[in-house]
N, C-alpha and C positions, 0 to 999 in steps of 0.2 A: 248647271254643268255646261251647257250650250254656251253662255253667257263668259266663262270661265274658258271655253276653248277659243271662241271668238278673241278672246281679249289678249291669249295667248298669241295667236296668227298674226292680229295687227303688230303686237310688240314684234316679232320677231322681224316681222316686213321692215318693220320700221327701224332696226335693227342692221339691217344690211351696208348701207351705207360704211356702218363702221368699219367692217371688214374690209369692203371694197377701196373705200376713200381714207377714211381716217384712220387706221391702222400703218397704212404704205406713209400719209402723210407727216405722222408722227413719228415714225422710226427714220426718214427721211432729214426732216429737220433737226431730232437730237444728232443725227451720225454728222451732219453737213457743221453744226455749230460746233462739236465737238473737235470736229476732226481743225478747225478755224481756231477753238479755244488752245488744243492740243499745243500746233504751230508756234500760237505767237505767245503761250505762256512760258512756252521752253527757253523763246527766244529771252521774254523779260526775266525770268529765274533768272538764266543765266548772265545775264545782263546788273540784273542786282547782286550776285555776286562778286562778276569778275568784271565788269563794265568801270568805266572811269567817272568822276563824281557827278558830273552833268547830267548822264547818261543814268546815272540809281535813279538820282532826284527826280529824273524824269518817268521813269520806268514805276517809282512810286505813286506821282500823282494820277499817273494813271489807271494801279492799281483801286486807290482811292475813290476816286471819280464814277469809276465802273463797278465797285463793289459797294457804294454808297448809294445809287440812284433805282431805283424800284425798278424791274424787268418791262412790268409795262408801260411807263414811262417812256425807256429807253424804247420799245417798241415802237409806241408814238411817236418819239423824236425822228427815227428812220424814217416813217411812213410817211405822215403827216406833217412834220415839221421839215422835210427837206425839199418836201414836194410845195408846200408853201410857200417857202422862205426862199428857194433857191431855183425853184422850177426843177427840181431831180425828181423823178418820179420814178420810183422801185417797185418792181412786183411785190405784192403783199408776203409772199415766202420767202422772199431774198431778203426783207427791210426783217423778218423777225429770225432769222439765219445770223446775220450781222449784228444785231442789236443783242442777241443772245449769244452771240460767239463772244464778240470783244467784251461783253461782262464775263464772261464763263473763263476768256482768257487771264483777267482778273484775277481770279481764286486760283488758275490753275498755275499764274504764275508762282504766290505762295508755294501750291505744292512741288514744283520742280527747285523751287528757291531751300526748301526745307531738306528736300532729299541731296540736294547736291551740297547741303552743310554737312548732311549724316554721313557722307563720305570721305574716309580720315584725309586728311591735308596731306598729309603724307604720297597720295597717290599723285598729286599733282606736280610735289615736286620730284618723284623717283621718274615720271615722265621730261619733265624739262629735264635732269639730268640726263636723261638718254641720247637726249637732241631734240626732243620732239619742240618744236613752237606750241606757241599756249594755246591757238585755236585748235591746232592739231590734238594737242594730249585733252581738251575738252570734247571733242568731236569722238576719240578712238577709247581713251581713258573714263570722264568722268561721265560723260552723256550715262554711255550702257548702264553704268552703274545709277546714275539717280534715273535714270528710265523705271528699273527693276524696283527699285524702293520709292517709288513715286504710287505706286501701281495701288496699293492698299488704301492712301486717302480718296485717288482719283477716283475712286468706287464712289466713295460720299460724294464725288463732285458728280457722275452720272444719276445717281439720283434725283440731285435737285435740278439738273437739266430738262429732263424727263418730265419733271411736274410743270418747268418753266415754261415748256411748250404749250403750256392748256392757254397764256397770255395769249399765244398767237390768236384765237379767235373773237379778238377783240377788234382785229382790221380783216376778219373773213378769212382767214384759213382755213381751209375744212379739214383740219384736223380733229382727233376723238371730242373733245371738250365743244367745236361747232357743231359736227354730225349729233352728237347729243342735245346740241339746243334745237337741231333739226327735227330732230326726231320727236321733241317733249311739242314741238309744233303743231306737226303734223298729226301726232296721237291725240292731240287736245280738240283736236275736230272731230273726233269720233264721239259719237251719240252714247251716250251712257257711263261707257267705260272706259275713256281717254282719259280724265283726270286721273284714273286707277293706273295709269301707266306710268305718270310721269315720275314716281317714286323709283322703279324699276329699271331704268334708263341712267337714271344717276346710279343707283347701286351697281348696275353695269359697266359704266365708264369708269367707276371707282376700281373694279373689279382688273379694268381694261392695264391703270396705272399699276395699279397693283404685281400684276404678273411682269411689265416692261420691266419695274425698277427691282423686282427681286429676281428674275428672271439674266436680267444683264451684270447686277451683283454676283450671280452662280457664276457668270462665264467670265467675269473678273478675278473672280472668287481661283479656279481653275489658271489660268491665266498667270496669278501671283504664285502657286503652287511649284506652276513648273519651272518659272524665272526667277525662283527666289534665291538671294544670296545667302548662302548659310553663315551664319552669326550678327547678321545686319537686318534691324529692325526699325522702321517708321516707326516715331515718338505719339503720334496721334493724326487728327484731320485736322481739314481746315474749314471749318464749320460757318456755315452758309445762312 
């Protein structure tokens, strides 16, 4: 019993971090790359739609590029490879913000590219008919509308985000997935019953992902409820 309390106390000790550090870390880095992916997939959607030939072709290969290349790769590339090759040296959270933004913009471009087809043709030209110029009637006309019908895939894109951040402790982030190697560390010093711990600590952090990514699906979830267009439906995701 004694045995069984002790082992309880360490874990929990060793536990804290998470809360303090890797918790704030991780919610920080998905909002920062999101809000990055957010920007510049709107920008490429629409760009692949309404943009001039140069400009798709371009807007594609970048799609490609970034949705082809492993997350921690790209992570590397920022970190290490620019700091190498170029002398740029990036704080470890800003090299995995970026590297996971401009891929994240990737996908997201897909999903503003797909919503802004599901909205009839029609709406764009009863806008130029009015007077509106084309940036305008995309800006006041089509935006709002594939914003709202973007919203149901962009869920599946916050997920894989979420998980995508556990790379970052691979250049020392102390986000949840480091505080957890932190932890499986420092419990393994412990006389007896540290190996006992190290099972408990993953099942935690699993625990940790778990509530972010179902957690922030709820308030997506809510979100597409109250902006949702009646009779207009996303065909599917854009799967990761």
């Amino acid at each position: 019993m004694e045995a069984t309390i002790g082992a309880t106390n360490v874990l929990w000790q060793s536990l804290g971090p998470f809360f303090s550090r890797g918790l704030p870390e991780t919610v920080k880095i998905t909002a920062l790359l999101l809000c990055l992916g957010l920007v510049l997939g709107a920008v490429l959607g629409f760009t692949q739609v309404y943009g001039r030939r140069p400009f798709r072709y371009a807007c594609v290969t970048y799609e490609q590029i970034f949705r082809g290349v492993p997350p921690l790769v790209m992570i590397l590339v920022f970190y290490n490879g620019f700091a190498r090759s170029f002398h740029i040296m990036l704080p470890a959270t800003m090299s995995a913000v970026l590297a996971l933004g401009l891929r994240s913009a990737a996908y997201q471009s897909q999903i503003f590219r797909g919503a802004i087809q599901a909205v009839p043709p029609g709406q764009m030209m009863a806008a130029r008919a009015l007077g509106m110029s084309k940036l305008k009637a995309i800006r006041y006309v089509m935006l709002p509308q594939a914003f709202r019908l973007a919203i149901p895939p962009w869920s599946n894109e916050y997920s894989g985000v979420v998980k995508d951040t556990a790379f970052a402790c691979a250049i020392g982030v102390a986000e949840l997935t480091r505080q957890a190697q932190l932890a499986m560390t420092r419990v393994s010093m412990v006389p007896d019953i540290g190996s006992r711990l190290i099972l408990p600590i993953f099942l935690i952090l699993g625990m940790f992902y778990l509530a972010l990514t179902y957690g922030g699906n709820a308030l997506l979830g809510l979100l597409e409820r109250r902006l949702r267009i009646p009779g207009f439906e996303t065909k599917g995701k854009v799967e990761r």
